[in-house]
Structure formats: structure tokens, C-alpha cells
C-alpha positions in Angstrom: -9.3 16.2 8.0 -7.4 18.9 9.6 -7.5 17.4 12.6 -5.7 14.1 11.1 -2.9 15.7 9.5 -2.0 17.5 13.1 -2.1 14.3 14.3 -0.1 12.5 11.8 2.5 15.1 12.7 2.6 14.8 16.2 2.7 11.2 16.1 5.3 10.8 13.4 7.6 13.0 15.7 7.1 10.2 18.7 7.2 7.1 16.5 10.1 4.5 18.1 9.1 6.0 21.9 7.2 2.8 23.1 8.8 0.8 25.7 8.4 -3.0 26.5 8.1 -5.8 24.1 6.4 -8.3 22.9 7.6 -9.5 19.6 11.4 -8.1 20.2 13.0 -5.2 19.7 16.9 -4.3 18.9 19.1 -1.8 20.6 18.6 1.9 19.0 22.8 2.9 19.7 24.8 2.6 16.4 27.2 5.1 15.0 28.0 5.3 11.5 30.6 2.9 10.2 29.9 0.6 12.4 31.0 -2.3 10.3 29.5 -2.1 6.3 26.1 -3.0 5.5 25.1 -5.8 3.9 26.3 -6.1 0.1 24.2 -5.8 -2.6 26.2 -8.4 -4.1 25.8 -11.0 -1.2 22.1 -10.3 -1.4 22.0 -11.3 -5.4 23.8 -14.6 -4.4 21.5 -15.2 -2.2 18.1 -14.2 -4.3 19.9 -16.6 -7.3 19.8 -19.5 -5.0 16.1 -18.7 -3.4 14.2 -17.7 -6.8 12.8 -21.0 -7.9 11.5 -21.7 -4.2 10.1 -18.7 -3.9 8.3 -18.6 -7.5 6.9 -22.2 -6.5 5.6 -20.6 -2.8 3.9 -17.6 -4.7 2.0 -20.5 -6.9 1.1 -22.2 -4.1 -0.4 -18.8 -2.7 -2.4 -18.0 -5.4 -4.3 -21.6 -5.7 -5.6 -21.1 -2.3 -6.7 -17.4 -1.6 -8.4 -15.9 0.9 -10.7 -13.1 1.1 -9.8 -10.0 4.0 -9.9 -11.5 7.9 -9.8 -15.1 6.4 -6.4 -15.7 5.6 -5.9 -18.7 7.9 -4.2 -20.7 5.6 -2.3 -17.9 4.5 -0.9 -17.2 7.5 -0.1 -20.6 8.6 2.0 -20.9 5.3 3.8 -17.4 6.3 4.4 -18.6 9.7 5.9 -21.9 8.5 7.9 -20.3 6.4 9.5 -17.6 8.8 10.3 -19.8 11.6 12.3 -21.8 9.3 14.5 -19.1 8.4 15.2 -18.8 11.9 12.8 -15.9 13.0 10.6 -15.1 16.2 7.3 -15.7 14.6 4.1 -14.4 16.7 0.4 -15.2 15.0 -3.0 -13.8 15.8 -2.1 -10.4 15.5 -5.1 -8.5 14.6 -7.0 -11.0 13.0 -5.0 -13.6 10.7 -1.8 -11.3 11.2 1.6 -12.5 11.0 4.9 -10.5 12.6 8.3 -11.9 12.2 11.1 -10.3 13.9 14.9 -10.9 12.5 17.7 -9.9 15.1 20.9 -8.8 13.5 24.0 -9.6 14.4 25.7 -5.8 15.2 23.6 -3.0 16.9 21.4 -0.5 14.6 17.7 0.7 14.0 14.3 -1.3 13.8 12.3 -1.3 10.6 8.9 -2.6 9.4 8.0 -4.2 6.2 4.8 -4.7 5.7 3.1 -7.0 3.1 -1.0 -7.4 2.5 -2.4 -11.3 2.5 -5.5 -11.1 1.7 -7.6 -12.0 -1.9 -9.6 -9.5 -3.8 -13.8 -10.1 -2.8 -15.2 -11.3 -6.4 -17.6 -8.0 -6.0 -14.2 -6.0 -6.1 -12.8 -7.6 -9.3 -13.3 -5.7 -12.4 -16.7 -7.2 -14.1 -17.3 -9.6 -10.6 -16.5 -12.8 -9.9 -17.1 -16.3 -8.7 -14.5 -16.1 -6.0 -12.0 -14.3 -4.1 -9.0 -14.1 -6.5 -5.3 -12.7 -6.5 -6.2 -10.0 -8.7 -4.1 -7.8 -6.4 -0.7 -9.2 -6.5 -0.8 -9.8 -2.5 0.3 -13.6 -3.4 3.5 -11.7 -5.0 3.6 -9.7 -1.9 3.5 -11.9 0.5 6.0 -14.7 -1.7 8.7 -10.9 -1.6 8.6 -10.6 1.8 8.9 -14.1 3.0 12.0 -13.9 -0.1 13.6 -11.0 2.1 13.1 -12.5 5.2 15.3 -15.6 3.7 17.8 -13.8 2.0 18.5 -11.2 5.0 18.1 -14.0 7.8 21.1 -16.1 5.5 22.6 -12.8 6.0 22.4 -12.3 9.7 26.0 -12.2 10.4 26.4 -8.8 8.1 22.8 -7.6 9.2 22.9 -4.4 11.3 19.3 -3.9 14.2 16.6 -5.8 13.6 13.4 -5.9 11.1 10.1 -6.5 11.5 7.8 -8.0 9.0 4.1 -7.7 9.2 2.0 -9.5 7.2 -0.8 -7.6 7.0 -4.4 -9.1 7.2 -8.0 -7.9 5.1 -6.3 -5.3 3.4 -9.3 -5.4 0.5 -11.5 -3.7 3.2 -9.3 -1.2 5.0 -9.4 -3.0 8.5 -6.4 -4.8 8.9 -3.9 -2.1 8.9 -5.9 -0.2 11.7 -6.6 -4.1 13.3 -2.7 -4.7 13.4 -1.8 -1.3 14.6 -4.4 -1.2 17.3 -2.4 -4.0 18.7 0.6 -1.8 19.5 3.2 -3.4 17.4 4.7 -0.7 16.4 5.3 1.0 19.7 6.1 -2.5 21.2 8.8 -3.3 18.3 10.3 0.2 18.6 9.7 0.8 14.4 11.4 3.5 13.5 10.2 3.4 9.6 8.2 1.1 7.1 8.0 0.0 4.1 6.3 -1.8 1.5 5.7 -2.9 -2.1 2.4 -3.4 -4.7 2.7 -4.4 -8.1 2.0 -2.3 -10.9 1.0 -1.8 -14.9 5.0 -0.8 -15.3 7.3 -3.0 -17.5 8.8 -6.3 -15.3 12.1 -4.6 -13.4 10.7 -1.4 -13.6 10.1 0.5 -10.2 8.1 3.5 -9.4 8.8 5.9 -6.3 5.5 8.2 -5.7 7.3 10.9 -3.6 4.7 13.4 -2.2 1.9 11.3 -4.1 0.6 7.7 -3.4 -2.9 6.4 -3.7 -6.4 8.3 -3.4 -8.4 7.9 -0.5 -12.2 7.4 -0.4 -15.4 9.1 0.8 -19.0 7.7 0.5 -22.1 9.2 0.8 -26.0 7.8 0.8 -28.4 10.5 -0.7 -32.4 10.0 0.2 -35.4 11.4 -2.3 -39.1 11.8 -0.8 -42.1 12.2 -2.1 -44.0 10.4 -4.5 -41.3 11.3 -7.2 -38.4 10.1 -5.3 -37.2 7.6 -7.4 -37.3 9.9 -10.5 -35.2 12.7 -8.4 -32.9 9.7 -7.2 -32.2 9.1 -10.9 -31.4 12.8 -11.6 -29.5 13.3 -8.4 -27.3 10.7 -9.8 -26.8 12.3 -12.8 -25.9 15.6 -11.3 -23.4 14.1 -8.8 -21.6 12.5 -11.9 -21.1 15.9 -13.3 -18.4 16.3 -10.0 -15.9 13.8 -12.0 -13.4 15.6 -14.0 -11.7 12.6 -14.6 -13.9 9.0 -16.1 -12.7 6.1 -14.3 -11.4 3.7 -17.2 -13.5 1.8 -19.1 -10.8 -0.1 -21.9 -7.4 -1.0 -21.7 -6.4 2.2 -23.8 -7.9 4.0 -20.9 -5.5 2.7 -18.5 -2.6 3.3 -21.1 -3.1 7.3 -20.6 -3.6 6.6 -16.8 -0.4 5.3 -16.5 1.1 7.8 -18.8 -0.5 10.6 -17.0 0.4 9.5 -14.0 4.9 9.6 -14.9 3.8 13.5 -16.6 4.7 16.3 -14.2 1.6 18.6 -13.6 -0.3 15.8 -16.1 -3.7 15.6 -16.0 -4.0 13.5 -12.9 -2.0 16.2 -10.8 -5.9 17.5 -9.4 -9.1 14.8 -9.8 -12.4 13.6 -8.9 -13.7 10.3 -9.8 -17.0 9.7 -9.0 -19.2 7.0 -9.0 -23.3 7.1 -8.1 -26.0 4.9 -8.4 -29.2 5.2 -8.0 -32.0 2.4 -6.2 -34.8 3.0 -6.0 -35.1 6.4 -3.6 -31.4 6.1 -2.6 -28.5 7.4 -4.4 -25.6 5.7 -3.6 -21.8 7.6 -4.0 -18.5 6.3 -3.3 -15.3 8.9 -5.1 -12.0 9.6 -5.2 -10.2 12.6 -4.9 -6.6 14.4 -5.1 -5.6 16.3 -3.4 -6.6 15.0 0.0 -7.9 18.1 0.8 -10.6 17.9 -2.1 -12.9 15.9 0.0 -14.6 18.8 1.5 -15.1 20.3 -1.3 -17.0 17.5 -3.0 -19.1 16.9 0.0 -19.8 20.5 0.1 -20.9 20.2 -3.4 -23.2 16.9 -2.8 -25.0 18.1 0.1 -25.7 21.7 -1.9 -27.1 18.9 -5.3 -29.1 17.0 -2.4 -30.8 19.8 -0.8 -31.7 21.4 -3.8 -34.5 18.4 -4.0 -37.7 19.0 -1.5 -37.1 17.0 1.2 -34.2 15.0 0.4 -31.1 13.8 3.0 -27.9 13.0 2.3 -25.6 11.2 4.6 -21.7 10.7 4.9 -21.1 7.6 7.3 -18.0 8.0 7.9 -15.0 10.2 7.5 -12.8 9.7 4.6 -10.9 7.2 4.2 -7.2 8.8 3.9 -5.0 9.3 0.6 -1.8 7.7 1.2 0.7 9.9 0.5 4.3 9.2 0.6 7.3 11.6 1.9 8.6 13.2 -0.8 12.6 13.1 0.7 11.8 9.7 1.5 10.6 8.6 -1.9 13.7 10.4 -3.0 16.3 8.4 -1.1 15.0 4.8 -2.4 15.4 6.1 -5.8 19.1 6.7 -5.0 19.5 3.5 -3.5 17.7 1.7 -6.2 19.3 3.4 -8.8 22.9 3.1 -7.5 21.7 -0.5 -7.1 20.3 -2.1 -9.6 20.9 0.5 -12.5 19.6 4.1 -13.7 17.0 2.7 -15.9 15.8 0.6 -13.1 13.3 3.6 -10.9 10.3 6.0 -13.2 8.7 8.6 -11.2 4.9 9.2 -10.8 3.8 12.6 -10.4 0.0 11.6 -9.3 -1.8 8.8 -7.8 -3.8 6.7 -10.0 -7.9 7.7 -9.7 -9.3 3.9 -10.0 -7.4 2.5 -7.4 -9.5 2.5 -4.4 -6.7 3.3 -2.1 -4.4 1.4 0.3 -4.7 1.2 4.3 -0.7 1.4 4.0 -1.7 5.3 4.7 -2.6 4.2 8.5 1.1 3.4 9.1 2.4 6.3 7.0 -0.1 8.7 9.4 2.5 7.4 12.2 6.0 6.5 10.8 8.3 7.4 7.6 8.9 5.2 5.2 8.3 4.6 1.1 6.0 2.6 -0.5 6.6 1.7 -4.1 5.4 0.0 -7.2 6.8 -3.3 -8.5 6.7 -3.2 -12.1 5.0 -7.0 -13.0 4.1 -6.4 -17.0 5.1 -9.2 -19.3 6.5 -7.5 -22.1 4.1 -7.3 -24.9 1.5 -8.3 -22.5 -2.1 -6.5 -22.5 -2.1 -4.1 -19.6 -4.8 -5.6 -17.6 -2.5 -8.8 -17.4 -0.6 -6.2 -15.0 -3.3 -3.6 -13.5 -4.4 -4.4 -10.4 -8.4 -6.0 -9.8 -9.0 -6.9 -14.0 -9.8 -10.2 -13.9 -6.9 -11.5 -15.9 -4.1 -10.2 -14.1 -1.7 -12.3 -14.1 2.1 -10.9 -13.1 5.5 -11.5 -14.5 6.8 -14.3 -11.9 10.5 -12.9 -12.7 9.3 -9.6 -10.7 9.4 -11.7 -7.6 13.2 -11.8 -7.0 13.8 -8.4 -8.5 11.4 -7.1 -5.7 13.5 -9.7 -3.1 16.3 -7.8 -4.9 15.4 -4.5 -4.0 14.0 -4.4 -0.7 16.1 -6.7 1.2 19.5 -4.6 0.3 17.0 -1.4 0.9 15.6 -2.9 4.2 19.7 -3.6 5.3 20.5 -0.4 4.1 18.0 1.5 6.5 18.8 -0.9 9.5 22.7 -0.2 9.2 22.4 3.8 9.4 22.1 5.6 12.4 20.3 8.7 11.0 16.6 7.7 9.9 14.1 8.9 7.3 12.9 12.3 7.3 8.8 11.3 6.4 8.5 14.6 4.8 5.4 14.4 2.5 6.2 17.6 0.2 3.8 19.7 1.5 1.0 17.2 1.7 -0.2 16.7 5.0 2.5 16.9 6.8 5.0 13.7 8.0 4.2 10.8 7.1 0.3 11.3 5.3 -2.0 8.4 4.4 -4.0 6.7 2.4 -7.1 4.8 1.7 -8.4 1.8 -0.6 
């Protein structure tokens, strides 16, 4: 892990180097003043007139989704949809990807907004299901940044540089972040920062930076009894490895009540975690947890290869490295909350001061390892509504449709904002991993 946050760092430092391109890029040269950026004002009028079209596109989403690396329809309706606003429009791009580039009118920078396509797997939804489902919000996703696309492409004459939008394939299973990126997009669009939003259990309007915090990663690990006990030892091993939690991942909607709580309460409860879950079949204990900080991973594994090899004979196996915690720059986090603030009223931005432990992460970290940028939660709770109507994977999740154009709101004045300026994002994570850190789902 050491070796990924020297690597974030280095790379963070030469993000917006890459020469050529493929989907466009825009001239870096702007000086401040240049013109004014767009008005927050001009990009209200513009979300009044879009909002029913765009509530109607987000239905039409959600009838028809897709599980991860299948979103062919998906991305057809994206693509559709961003050529008609006037966009270069490239498909294919690491899997079902979609990346639209808008070209302002005066010089300035080139940023990314990413949105996730994909459905939720039914073995992913809270109790399973029949189906993939939009028990993730991507529908609402998607529907905000096709809306920002529309409202800042009505807006080209006032639009400073260029943005990129990448709609983001099989986000569910933490490949299509790394798929997209191992394209070179980003080095062949010039990104100089990225951003993104996800719904979340906060009241409709709501928004919540995460500076220097984000979403846990994930680590697994496959434990192997012997002898002619092995399935009793499996079953104890899995009790002991359970003992690791210090936190119990949710099990009724009070429970996610104090998450949430937690999660707004400096040095909370939530500030240091482990959530563990193990299973035993048979002679195999299977582990998959969540930790924070990053850093914790060792620790735990240290902890589960000591609990294995205290058993004759057993193995235990980590397949692959941990997934990263997201972790997003504190200064950067910072910043939005001015913007959003100034923009769309104090009461408008909460804080979280930790990531929430049954989330199982977000491959967003993979382009936070390499760029600045902020990603934030999109408050989609109906008021009075049961919080599993608004928490992510429970299978009646069902958003607050009127968080569409307050996210359209938001991010396309943000996204204008950061295009106009000449000086960029800092990607300072507050002394978590260095620039930029990441994540993991």
C-alpha cells in the first residue's frame, strides 16, 4: 500500500501532461478574468426548462437496467442523448463506456465528470434479488450528467475550456474505472481534475462534501482448515475473525440512522473501523472487510493470518491487493463547499467526518489515485421517507426525483466554475495518502 500512495503522488503531479488526442482536448492558456464564468443564474434558467425531460429520461433508465459491462442500451441512450446537445460523442470506451467532450467558446482548463451506468447484480442488493436493479442511484447519475451536459452545451457561448464526461461502465464490480482509464483518456483529453456525484440517505437538496474522507476500500481473504475436523475449525475460525469488527454492519433502518449520524460527528465513532464479514463452507472460511483508515488493511491481515495459523495445518490466502479507500482532498472538498454554499444557500452543504462502513467502496478512487477533484453526496431522501427509500443497495430505494435538477444545479455551475479559472485544484487529501487517494467498492 505504500507503494500506491507514492504512486498516486507522483502521478497526480503529471496529471494533464499527455499529448495527442483522441476525443479533443482544449487549449490549457487562460488568465484570470478572462471574460466571467458562466452565471449561476443562466444555469437555473436553463435547469427550469430541462427538469421535466430529464426526470422522464432518468425513468426511462431505470425500467431497463443493466448489470456492470452490460450497459449497451444504456450507453446507446447516453450517446443519443449527447450528440444532440451538440457534443463529440466517442463509444466503446472500455467496455460499454461513453465520453462526451463539450468545447467552450473562450480558452480555459479541461475537466472530467464522471458518472457510473451500471445496475446493482441482484446478489449485491440488500436481502438478493431477482434482477439487476437501480438500487444505486446510477439511473440518477447518469440522467445529472446528461442534465449538465445540456444545460452547459445551451451555455457554450459563456463556457470557458472544455469538459469531458465519462460515463463510466460496471462500476458494481470495480472494473470499469480501471477499463476506462487503461484506455488513456485522461492523458489523451489533457484532464486536469474530476468530479462526480452518488446519492445519499441526506434530506432531498442536501449535499455532503467528504474532505480527507470518502468511501472504504475492500480486502478479501480465503482461509483453508485440514484434517478430519476441518469443517468444525472453519466454523470457529469464522467466529474468531468476526471478533476483528469493531463496528456491526447494519442490520435495521435505526442502524443506518446512527451511521449517518456518526458519520456528520467529528472524531465520531466511525473516525477508526473494521467491518468484517466471514463465512464459513464447509473447510473454507470466506472474508471480505472494510477498513478506515486505509492504512488498517495490514493490520487486519496481519491479524487473520496470526487466527489462521494458530489451527494445525490451516492456509489462508489474500488474492489480491486491496481494493483502495477513496479518499477525497481535503482543500478540494473545501472549495465545493464554498462554491455550493455561496450558490445555492448555507443550509445547502453538511460535512462528513468518516466514510460510511457498509458501503463496499467506489472505483472513483482509481481516478482520484491520478487527478484532483471532489466527489460528493446528493442528498435523494423524501422527507418523512424510511431511510432505506434513500440508502444505497436496500431493495426499496427509491430517490427523490426533485434531487435530479438540484444535482444538474450544482455541478454544471461547479463544472463552469473550474473550467473558467486558470489556477487548478490542489488534490490535497489531509494527510491521507497523499494527492489525490482512492477508493474501493
Amino acid at each position: 500500500m505504500e507503494r500506491t500512495l507514492s504512486r498516486r503522488t507522483l502521478l497526480a503531479g503529471a496529471a494533464g501532461a499527455g499529448a495527442g488526442a483522441v476525443w479533443g482536448t482544449a487549449g490549457e492558456a487562460v488568465a484570470d478574468g478572462w471574460g466571467r464564468p458562466v452565471a449561476q443564474r443562466a444555469v437555473d434558467a436553463e435547469v427550469a426548462r430541462l427538469k421535466r425531460g430529464l426526470i422522464a429520461l432518468r425513468r426511462d433508465i431505470h425500467r431497463h437496467p443493466e448489470g456492470p459491462g452490460q450497459e449497451q442500451r444504456t450507453a446507446g441512450v447516453v450517446a443519443r442523448e449527447l450528440r444532440a446537445a451538440g457534443l463529440a460523442v466517442t463509444t466503446g470506451v472500455g467496455g460499454h463506456g461513453v465520453v462526451g467532450v463539450l468545447r467552450g467558446s473562450r480558452p480555459g482548463r479541461t475537466v472530467a465528470y464522471r458518472a457510473d451506468m451500471d445496475a446493482v447484480p441482484p446478489e449485491d442488493i440488500v436481502g438478493g434479488g431477482p434482477a439487476p436493479a437501480h438500487r444505486c442511484g446510477h439511473d440518477v447519475h447518469t440522467t445529472v450528467a446528461i442534465g449538465i451536459a445540456q444545460v452547459l452545451a445551451r451555455l457554450r457561448r459563456q463556457l470557458a475550456g472544455s469538459v469531458v464526461f465519462l460515463f463510466q461502465p460496471a462500476e458494481e464490480s470495480l472494473s470499469g474505472a480501471r477499463a476506462l482509464i487503461d484506455t488513456g483518456v485522461l492523458e489523451r483529453t489533457r484532464v486536469t481534475e474530476i468530479h462526480a456525484l452518488h446519492c445519499g440517505p441526506l434530506p432531498v437538496g442536501r449535499f455532503a462534501v467528504t474532505p480527507g474522507f470518502g468511501m472504504p476500500g475492500q480486502d478479501k481473504a480465503e482461509v483453508t482448515a485440514s484434517g478430519p475436523d476441518a469443517a468444525d475449525a472453519a466454523r470457529q475460525l469464522t467466529a474468531e475473525i468476526g471478533t476483528l469488527a469493531t463496528v456491526a454492519l447494519p442490520q435495521t433502518p435505526a442502524d443506518l440512522e446512527r451511521i449517518v449520524a456518526a458519520a456528520q460527528s467529528p472524531n465520531g465513532p466511525l473516525a477508526e473501523f473494521v467491518a468484517v464479514q466471514a463465512q464459513a463452507q464447509k473447510a473454507k472460511v470466506r472474508v471480505s472487510y472494510r477498513c478506515w483508515p486505509p492504512e488498517r488493511y495490514l493490520e487486519v491481515r496481519q491479524h487473520i493470518h496470526r487466527l489462521a495459523t494458530s489451527y494445525p495445518g490451516a492456509g489462508v490466502d489474500f488474492p489480491a491487493d486491496p481494493f483502495p479507500a477513496m479518499v477525497c482532498p481535503e482543500r478540494d472538498a473545501h472549495v465545493l463547499a464554498h462554491h455550493l454554499r455561496r450558490a445555492l444557500g448555507r443550509d445547502a452543504v453538511t460535512e462528513l467526518h468518516a466514510a460510511f462502513p457498509p458501503f463496499s467502496g467506489e472505483d472513483f478512487a482509481l481516478y482520484l489515485d491520478r487527478l484532483p477533484g471532489t466527489f460528493t453526496f446528493l442528498g435523494v431522501r423524501t422527507p418523512g421517507a424510511p431511510i432505506t427509500t434513500s440508502y444505497p443497495h436496500y431493495p426499496d430505494f427509491a430517490p427523490d426525483e426533485r434531487a435530479i435538477s438540484v444535482g444538474v444545479r450544482a455541478m454544471a455551475g461547479w463544472i463552469a466554475d473550474r473550467t473558467h479559472w486558470a489556477h487548478g485544484l490542489h488534490g490535497g487529501s489531509g494527510g491521507v495518502g497523499g494527492i489525490g487517494s482512492g477508493s474501493g467498492r
